[in-house]
C-alpha positions in Angstrom: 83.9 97.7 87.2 81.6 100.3 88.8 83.5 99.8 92.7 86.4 101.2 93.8 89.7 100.1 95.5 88.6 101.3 98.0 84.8 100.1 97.9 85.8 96.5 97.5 88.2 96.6 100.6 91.3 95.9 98.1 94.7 96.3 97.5 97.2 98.1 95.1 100.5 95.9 94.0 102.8 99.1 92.5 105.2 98.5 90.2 107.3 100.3 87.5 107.2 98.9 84.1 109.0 101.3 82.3 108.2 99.0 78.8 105.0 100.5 78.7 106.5 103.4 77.1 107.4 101.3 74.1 106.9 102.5 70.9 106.7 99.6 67.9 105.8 101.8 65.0 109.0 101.9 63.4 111.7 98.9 62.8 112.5 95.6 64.2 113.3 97.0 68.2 110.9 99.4 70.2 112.1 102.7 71.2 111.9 103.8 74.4 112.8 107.4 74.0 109.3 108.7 75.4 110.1 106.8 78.5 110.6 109.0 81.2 114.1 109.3 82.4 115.2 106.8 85.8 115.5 109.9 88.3 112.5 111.6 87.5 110.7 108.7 87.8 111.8 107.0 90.2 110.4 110.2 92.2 107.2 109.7 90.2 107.3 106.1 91.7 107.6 107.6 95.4 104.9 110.0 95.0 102.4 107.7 93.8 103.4 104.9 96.4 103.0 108.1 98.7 99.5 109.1 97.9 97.9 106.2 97.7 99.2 105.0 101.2 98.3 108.7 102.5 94.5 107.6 101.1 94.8 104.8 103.8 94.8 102.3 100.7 96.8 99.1 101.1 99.6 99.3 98.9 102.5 97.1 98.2 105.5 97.8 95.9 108.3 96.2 93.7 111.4 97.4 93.3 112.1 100.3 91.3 114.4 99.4 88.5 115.0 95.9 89.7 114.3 93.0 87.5 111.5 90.9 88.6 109.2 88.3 88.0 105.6 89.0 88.9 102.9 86.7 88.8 99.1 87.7 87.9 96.0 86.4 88.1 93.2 88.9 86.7 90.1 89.4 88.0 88.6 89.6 84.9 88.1 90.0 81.1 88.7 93.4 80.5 91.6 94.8 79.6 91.4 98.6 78.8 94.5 100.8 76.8 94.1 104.1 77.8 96.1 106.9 75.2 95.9 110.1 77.0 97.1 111.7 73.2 93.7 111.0 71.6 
């Protein structure tokens, strides 16, 4: 947790998940209406693909707005939500 990306020689695997917008305060079916809309970010997308690459950091993407099924194995125990509202 303390190295980088970068530090540890890695790689970035980008992909949109649009679901992580969800909100499941309220009924039986999340609402998505704090997603972002597709145009906006699929540019969003772009740019980050963009930046990262520009850092010289390995970086390999999905497709935006595609279904697919991704497979992943985690490196570890920690899983961290981050809430940029609190």
């Amino acid at each position: 947790m303390n190295l980088s990306v970068r530090d540890v020689g890695g790689a970035i695997f980008l992909i949109s998940q649009f679901t992580l917008a969800a909100d499941c305060r309220k009924g039986n079916r999340p609402s998505f209406d704090s997603a972002e809309g597709a145009a906006r970010a699929d540019e969003m997308y772009l740019a980050m693909t963009g930046r990262l690459r520009a850092e010289g950091i390995r970086t390999e993407t999905g497709k935006f707005g595609a279904h697919m099924a991704v497979t992943l194995v985690n490196g570890g125990p920690v899983t961290i939500m981050l809430d940029s509202r609190k």
